[in-house]
C-alpha positions as CSV (number, residue, x, y, z in Angstrom):
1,X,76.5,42.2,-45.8
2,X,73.9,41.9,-43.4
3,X,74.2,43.8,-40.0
4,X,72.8,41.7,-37.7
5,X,73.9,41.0,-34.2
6,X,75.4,36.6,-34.4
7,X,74.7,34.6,-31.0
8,X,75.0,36.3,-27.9
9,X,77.0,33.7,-25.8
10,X,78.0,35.5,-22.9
11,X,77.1,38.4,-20.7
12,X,81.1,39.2,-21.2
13,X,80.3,40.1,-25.0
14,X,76.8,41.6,-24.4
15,X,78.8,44.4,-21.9
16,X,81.6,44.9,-24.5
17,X,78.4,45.7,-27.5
18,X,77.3,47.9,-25.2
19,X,80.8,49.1,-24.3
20,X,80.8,50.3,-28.1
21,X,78.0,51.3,-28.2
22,X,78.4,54.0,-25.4
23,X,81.5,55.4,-27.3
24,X,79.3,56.2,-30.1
25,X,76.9,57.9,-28.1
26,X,79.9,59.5,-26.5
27,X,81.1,60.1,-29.7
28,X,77.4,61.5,-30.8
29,X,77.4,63.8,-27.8
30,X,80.7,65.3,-28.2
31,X,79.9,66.3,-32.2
32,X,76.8,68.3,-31.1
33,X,74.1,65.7,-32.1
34,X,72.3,64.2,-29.1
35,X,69.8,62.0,-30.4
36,X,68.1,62.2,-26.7
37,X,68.0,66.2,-27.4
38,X,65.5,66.1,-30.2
39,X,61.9,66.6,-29.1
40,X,59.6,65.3,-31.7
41,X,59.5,64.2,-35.1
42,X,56.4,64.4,-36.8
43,X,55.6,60.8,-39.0
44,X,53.1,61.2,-41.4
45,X,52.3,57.6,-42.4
46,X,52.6,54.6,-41.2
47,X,54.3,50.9,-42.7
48,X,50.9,48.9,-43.1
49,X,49.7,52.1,-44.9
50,X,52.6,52.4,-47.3
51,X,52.2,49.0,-48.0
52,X,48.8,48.9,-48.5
53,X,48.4,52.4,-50.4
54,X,51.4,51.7,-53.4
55,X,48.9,53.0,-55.9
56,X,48.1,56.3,-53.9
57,X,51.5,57.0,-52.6
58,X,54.0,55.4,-55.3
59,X,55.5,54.8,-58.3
60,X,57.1,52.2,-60.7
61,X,60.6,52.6,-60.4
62,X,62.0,50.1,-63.6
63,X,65.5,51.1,-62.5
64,X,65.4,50.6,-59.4
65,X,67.7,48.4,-57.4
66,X,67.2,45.2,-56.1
67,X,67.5,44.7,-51.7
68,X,69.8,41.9,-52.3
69,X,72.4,43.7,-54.0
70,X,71.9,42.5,-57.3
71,X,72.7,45.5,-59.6
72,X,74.1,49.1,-59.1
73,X,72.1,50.6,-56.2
74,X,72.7,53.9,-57.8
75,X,70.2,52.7,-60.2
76,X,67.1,54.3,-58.6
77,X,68.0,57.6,-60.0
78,X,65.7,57.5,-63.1
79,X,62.4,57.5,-62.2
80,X,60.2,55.3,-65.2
81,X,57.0,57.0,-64.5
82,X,56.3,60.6,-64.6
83,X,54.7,61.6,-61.1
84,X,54.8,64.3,-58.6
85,X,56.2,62.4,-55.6
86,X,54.2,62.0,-52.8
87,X,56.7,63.1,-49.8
88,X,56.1,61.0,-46.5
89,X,57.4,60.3,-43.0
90,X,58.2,57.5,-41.0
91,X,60.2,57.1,-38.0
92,X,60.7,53.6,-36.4
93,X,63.5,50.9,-35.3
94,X,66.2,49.7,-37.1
95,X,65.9,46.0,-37.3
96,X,68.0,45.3,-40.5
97,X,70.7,46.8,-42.3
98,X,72.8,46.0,-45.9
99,X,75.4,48.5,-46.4
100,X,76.5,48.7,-50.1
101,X,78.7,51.8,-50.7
102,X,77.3,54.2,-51.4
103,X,73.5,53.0,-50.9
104,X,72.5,50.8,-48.2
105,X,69.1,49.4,-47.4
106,X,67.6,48.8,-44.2
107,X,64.0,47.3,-42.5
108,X,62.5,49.7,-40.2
109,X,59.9,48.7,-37.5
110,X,57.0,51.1,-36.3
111,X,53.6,50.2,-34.7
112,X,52.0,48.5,-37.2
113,X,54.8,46.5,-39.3
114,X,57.9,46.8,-40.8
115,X,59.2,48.6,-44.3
116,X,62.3,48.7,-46.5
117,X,64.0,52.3,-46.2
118,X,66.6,52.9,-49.1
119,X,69.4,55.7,-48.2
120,X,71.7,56.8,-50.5
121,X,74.6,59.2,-50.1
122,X,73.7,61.4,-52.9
123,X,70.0,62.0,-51.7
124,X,70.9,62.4,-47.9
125,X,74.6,63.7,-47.9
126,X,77.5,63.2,-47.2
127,X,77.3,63.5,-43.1
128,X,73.9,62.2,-42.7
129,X,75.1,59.1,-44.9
130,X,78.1,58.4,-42.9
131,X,76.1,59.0,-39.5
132,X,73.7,56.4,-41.0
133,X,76.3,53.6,-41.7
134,X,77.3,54.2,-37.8
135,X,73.7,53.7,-36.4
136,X,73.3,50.2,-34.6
137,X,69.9,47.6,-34.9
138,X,68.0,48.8,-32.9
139,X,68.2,52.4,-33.3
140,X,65.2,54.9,-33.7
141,X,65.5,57.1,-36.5
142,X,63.1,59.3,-39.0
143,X,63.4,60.0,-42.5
144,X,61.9,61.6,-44.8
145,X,60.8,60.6,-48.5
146,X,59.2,59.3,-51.2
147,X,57.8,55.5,-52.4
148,X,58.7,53.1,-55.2
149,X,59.1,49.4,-55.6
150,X,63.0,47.4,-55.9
151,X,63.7,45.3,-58.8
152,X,62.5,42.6,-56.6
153,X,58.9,44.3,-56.0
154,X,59.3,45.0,-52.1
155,X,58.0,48.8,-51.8
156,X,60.5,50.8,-50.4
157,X,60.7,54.3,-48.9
158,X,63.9,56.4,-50.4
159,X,64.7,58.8,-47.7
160,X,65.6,62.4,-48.6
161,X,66.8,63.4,-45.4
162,X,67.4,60.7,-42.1
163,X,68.1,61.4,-38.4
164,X,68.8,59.7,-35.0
165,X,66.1,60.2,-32.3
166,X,67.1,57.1,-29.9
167,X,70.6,55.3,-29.4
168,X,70.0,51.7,-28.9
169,X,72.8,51.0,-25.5
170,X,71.9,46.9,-25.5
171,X,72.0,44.5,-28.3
172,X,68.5,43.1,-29.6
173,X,68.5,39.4,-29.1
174,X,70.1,37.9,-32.2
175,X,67.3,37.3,-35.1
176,X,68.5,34.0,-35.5
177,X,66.9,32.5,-32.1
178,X,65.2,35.1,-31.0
179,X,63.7,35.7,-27.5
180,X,62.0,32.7,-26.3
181,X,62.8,32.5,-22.4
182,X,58.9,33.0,-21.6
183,X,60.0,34.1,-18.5
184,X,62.4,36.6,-19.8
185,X,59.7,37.8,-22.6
186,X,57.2,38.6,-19.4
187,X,59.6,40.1,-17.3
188,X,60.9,42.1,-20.5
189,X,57.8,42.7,-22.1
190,X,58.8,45.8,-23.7
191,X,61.9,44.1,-25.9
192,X,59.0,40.3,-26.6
193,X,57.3,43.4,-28.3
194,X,60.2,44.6,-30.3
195,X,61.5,41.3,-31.6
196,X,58.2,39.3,-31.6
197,X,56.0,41.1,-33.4
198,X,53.5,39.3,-33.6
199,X,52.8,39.6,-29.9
200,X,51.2,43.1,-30.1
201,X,48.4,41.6,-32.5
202,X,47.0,39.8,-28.6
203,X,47.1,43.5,-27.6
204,X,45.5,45.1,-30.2
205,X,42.8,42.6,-29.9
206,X,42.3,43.1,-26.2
207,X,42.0,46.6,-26.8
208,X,39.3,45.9,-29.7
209,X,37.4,43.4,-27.2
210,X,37.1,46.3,-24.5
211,X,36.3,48.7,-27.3
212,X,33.2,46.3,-28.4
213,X,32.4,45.6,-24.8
214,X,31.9,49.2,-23.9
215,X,29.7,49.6,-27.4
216,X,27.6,47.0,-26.8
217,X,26.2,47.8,-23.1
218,X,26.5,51.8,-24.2
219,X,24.0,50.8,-27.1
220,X,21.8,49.4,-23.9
221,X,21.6,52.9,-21.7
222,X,24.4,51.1,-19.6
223,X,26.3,54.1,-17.9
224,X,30.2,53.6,-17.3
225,X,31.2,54.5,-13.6
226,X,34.5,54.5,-11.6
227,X,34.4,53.2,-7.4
228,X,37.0,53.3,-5.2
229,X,39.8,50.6,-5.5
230,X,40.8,51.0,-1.6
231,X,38.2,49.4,0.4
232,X,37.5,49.8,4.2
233,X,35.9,45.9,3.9
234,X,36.8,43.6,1.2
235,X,33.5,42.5,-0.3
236,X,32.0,41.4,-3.2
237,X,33.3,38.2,-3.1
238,X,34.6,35.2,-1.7
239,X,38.5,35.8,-1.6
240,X,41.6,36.9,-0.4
241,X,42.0,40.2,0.0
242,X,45.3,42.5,-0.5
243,X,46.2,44.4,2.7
244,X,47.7,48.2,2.9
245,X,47.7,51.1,5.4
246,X,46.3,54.3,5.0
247,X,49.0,56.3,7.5
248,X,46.9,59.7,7.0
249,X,44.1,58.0,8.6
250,X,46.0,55.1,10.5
251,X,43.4,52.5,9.1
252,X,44.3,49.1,7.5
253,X,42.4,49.0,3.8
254,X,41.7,46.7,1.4
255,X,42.6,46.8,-3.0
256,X,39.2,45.9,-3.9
257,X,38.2,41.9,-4.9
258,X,35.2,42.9,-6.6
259,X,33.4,45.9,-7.9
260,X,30.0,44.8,-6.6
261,X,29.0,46.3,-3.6
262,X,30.0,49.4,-4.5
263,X,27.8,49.7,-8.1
264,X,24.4,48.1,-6.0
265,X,25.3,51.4,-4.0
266,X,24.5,53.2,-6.9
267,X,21.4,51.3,-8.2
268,X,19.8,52.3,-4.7
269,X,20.8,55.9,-5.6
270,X,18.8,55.6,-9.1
271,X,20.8,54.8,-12.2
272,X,19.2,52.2,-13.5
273,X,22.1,51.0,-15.6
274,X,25.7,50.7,-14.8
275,X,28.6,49.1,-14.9
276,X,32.6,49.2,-14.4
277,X,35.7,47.7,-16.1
278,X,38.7,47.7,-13.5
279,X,41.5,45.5,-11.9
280,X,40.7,44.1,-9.2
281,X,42.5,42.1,-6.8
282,X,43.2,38.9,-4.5
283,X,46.0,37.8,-2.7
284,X,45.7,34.1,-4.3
285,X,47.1,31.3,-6.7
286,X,49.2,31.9,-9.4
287,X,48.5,29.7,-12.3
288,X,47.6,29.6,-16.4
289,X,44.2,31.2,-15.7
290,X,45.2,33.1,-12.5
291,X,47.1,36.6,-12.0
292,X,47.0,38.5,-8.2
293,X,45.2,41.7,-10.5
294,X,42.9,41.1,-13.5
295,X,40.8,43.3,-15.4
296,X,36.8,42.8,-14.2
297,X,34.0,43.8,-15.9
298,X,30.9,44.2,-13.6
299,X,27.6,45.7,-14.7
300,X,24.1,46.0,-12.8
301,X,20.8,46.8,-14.4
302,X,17.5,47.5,-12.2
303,X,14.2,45.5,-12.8
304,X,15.6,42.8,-14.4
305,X,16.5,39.2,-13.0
306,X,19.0,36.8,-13.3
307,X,17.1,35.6,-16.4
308,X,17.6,39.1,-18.4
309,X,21.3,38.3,-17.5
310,X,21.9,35.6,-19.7
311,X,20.3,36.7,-22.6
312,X,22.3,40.1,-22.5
313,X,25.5,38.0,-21.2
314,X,24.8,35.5,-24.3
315,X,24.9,38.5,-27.0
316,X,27.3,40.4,-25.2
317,X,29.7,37.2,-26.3
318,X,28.3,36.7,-29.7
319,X,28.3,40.3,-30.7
320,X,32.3,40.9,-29.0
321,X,33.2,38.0,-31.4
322,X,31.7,39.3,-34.5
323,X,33.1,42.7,-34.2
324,X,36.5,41.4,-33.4
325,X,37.0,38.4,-35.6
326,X,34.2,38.7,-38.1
327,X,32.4,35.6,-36.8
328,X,31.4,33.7,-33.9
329,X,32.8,30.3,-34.5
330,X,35.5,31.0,-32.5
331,X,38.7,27.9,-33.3
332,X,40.4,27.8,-28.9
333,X,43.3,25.2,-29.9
334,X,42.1,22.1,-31.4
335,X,38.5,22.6,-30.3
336,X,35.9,24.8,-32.4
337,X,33.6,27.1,-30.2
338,X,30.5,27.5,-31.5
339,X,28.9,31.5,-30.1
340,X,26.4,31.5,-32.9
341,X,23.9,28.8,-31.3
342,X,21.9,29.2,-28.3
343,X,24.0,28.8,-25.3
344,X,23.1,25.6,-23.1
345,X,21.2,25.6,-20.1
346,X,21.6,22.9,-17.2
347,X,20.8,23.8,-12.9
348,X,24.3,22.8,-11.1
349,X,22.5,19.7,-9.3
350,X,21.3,18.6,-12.7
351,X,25.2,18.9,-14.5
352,X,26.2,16.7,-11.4
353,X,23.6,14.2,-12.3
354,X,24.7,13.5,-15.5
355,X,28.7,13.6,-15.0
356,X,28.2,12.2,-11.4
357,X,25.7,10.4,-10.8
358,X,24.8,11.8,-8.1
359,X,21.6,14.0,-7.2
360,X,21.7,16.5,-4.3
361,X,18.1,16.9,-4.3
362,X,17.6,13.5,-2.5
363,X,20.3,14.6,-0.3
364,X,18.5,15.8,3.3
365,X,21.1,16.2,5.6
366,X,25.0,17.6,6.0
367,X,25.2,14.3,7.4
368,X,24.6,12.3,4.0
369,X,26.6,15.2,1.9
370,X,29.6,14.2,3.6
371,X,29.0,10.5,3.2
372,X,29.2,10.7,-0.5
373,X,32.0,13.1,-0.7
374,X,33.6,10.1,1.4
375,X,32.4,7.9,-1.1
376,X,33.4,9.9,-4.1
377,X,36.9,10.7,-2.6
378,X,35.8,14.2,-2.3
379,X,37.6,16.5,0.5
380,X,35.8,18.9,2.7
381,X,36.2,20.9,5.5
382,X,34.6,21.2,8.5
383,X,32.9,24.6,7.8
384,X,31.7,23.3,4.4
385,X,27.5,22.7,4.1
386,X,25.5,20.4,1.9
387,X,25.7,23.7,-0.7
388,X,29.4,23.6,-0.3
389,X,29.9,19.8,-1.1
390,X,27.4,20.0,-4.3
391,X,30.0,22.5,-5.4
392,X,33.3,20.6,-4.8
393,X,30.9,17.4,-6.5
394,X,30.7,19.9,-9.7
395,X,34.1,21.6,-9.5
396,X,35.3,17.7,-9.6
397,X,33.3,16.0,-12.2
398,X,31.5,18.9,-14.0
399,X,33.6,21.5,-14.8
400,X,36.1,20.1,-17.6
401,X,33.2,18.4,-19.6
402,X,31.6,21.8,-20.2
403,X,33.2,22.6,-23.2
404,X,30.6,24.5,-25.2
405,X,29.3,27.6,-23.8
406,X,27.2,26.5,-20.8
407,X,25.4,28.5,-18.6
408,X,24.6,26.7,-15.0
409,X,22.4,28.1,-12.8
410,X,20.7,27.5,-9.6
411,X,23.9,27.5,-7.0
412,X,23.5,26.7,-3.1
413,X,22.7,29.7,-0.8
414,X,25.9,28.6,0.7
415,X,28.5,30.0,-1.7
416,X,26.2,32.6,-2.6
417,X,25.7,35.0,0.0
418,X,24.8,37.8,-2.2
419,X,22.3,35.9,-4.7
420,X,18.4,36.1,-4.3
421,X,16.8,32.8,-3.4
422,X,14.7,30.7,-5.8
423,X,11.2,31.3,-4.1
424,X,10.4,28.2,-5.2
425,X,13.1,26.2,-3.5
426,X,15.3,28.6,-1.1
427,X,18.5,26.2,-0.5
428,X,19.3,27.3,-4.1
429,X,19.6,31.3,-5.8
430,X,18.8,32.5,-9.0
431,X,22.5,32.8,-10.3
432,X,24.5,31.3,-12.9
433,X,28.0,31.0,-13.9
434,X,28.7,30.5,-17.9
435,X,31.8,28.3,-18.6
436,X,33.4,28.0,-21.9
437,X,36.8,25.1,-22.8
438,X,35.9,23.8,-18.6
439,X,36.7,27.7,-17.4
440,X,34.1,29.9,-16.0
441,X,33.6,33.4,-17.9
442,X,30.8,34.9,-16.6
443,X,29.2,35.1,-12.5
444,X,25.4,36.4,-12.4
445,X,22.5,36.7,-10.3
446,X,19.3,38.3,-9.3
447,X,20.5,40.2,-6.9
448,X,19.8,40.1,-3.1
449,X,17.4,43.1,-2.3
450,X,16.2,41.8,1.1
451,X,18.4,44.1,3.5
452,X,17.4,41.4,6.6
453,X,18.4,38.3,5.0
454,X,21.4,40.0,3.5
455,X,22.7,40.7,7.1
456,X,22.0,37.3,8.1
457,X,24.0,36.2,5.2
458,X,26.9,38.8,6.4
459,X,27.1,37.6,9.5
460,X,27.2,33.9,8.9
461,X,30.6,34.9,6.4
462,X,31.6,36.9,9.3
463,X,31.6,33.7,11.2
464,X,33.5,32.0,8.7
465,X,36.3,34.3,9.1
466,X,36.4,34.3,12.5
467,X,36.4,30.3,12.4
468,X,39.9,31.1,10.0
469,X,38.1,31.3,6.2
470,X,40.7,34.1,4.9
471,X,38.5,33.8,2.1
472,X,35.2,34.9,3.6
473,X,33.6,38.2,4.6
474,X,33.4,40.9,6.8
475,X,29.6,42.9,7.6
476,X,29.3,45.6,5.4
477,X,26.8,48.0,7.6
478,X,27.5,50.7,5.3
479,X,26.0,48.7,2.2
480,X,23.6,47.1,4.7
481,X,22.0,51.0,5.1
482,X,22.2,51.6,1.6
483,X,19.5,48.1,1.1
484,X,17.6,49.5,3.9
485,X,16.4,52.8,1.6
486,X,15.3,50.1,-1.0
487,X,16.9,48.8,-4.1
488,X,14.7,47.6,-7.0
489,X,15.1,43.8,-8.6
490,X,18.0,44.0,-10.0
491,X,20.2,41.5,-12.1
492,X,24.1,41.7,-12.1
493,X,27.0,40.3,-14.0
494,X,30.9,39.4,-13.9
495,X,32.4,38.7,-16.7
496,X,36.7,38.0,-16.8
497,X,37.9,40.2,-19.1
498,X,41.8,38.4,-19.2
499,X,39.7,35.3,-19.8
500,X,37.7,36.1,-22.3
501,X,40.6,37.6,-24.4
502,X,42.5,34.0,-23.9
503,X,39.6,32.8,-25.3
504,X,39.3,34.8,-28.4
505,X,43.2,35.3,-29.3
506,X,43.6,31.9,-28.5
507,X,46.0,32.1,-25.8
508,X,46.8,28.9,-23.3
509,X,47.6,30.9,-20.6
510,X,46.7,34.7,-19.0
511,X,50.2,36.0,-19.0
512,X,50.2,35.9,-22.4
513,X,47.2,38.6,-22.5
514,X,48.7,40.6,-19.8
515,X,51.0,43.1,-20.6
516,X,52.9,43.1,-17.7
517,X,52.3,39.9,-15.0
518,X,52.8,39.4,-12.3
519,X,56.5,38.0,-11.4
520,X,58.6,36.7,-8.5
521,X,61.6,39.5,-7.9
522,X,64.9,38.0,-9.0
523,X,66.6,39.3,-6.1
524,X,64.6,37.1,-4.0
């Protein structure tokens, strides 16, 4: 019969399975065979490479019983093909068992998959059989064998020898239901992992999307750097900042919101190319696109321009999908995104023209902003400018229509303090953001190399925050210095890493491609 833990109705029965549970390892302890004592085991092969390598590692077993139970399970005894057995290793959890006398068969999981172990009394012994017949779901053992196929066809490993490495105290969730609390399988991450497998295939991928990220800009002469993650000023960005205290030094800092001002410091000290993937952090909303800590890529490249930007930001997309998913026609839900075509370009005034119907270039005075913000039902504060109201005109009838990937460019100076001006027309900066399924991806911009209008630009945020804008910023003199000894034209990017790994693992929300969110306590 199948061992598998029935419906777990009460915490009552969950603390008497564990109850038994602790007399075996009691039990275990007492006997001289600790499974926490044992050190290593060494596994030779994996389950995806059993499977997948029959031919190499197998053979044909004619005899051979069936998982179900049909026929003797001493059966397997005759091998039909003559061939030296090829011995391997596995180790992994126990997430099935059928005992059956004096065979049993079982389903173990490791990293990549799961596989049918077969272990019979004869091959193992005596002891080792009986110790096997204790073990729980859930367990971690290792074996030892070789590979053939059940009457059935599933490939199997026969173990020659099998040991305990790790007592399982809880019960897994039954397999029946499963574990599908989603805020049980965030806070528990470790067991979603164990009994939804599938899960880890999100986190393989991430991994893979980093892996081609890195490639991609390393092919380019871009040079990976680390900066510091406590901050004497939060800058870099318009937000929130985390606060701590430093009691060696008795100062207040800052976990970083941005990796920006930091990797300009470096372009003034001469490497041309660089760029950083870390968390960062801001003491903000909590929502399906929005953790407190994320993962941020930022690079910079000297004598280049907002322009170079999107064309490297355009393949770095198209080239991540390719080597991840072997195309870039990317399916996000019911909608097909299409990374293969030339991304479109629109200026933000220009997308609120044609969603709004409104044009900001006509607009002359704060004055008249605020009159059609009135008119459009818009709300604004106090502090905002004309830049500021064109941006809550786009973030309200612009931003959920952009569906394909869309690069808009050309944002006010006023929620850009860090953005060159367009020479051409200096209310606006050469920056873009690229949004994808109504979400922005990507922040870029030729950055601001003028040291005097940067400090303007400081100062006015520093206003801001003294008027109550938590989400403004302080002066930083430090990186003000830095501009003074001269930094080439230089474009820089921001690209959401959580974001873009919704995107192509086709995830609705960004705890789903976290490993471990961010959760309220339960003692609270």
């Amino acid at each position: 019969m199948d061992e598998i833990i029935n419906e777990i109705q009460s915490e009552e029965e969950v603390n008497e399975l564990v109850r038994v549970r602790m007399d075996k390892l009691a039990a275990l302890k007492e006997s001289g065979n600790n499974p926490y004592e044992i050190t290593k085991f060494d596994v030779t092969h994996y389950s995806d490479y059993i499977l997948s390598h029959f031919d190499e590692l197998g053979t044909e077993d004619h005899n051979a019983p069936a998982a179900d139970g049909a026929g003797e399970a001493d059966a397997a005894d005759e091998q039909a093909e003559e061939k030296e057995p090829i011995v391997v290793s596995i180790a992994g959890r126990i997430m099935l068992k059928r005992i059956m006398g004096k065979a049993s068969f079982a389903h173990i999981l490791d990293k990549n998959g799961q596989i049918q172990i077969y272990v019979k009394r004869d091959d193992v012994g005596v002891e080792a059989y009986q110790a096997f017949k204790s073990f729980d779901i859930g367990d971690i053992i290792g074996l030892t064998g070789t590979v053939f196929k059940t009457k059935t066809g599933e490939i199997t490993v026969r173990a020659d020898s099998i040991i305990l490495l790790s007592k399982s105290l809880r019960p897994l969730p039954e397999k029946k239901h499963g574990l599908r609390d989603m805020d049980l399988r965030y806070r528990q991450r470790y067991l979603d992992l164990i009994v939804n497998p599938e899960v880890k295939d999100v986190f393989y991928k991430r991994s893979q999307i980093i892996k081609a990220i890195r490639k991609y800009l390393e092919d380019r002469e871009f040079m990976e750097v680390e900066t510091p993650v406590l901050h004497n000023i939060a800058g870099g960005a318009n937000a929130r900042p985390f606060i701590t205290h430093h009691n060696t030094l008795d100062i207040d800092m800052y976990l970083r919101i941005a990796l920006e001002l930091h990797l300009k410091r470096l372009i003034v000290g001469g490497f041309d190319r660089v760029y950083e993937i870390g968390r960062v952090f801001r003491n903000e909303g909590m929502d399906t696109r929005h953790n407190p800590e994320f993962t941020l890529l930022e690079l910079y490249q000297a004598y280049t321009d907002y322009e170079g930007m999107m064309n490297l930001t355009e393949g770095l997309f198209r080239t991540v999908c390719k080597e991840v998913l072997g195309t870039a026609v990317v399916q996000y839900g019911d909608t097909t995104i299409d990374f293969e075509s030339p991304f479109k370009r629109i200026s933000m005034n220009d997308a609120v023209v044609e969603y709004a119907g409104v044009d900001f270039s006509k607009v002359e005075t704060l004055e008249e902003a605020r009159a059609l913000a009135k008119e459009h039902h818009i709300e604004y504060e106090e502090r905002h400018g004309k830049g500021d109201i064109l941006n809550l005109f786009f973030e309200t009838y612009v931003e959920d229509e952009l569906i394909q990937p869309t690069f808009v460019l050309h944002h006010p100076v006023d929620i850009s303090p860090l953005a060159k001006r367009c020479p051409k027309n200096p209310d606006y900066t050469e920056r873009f953001e690229l949004f994808i399924m109504g979400r922005e991806h990507a922040n870029a911009f030729s950055e601001l190399n003028d040291p005097i209008d940067q400090r303007q630009r400081f100062e006015h945020q520093a206003a801001l925050k003294a008027a109550g804008d938590d989400e403004a910023t302080d002066v930083d003199n430090d990186f003000l210095n830095a501009l003074e000894y001269g930094m080439p034209p230089t474009g820089g990017l921001g690209i959401g890493i959580d974001r873009m790994v919704m995107m192509l693992t086709n995830a609705q929300t960004i705890r789903d491609v976290l490993l471990f969110p961010t959760m309220k306590s339960l003692d609270k």
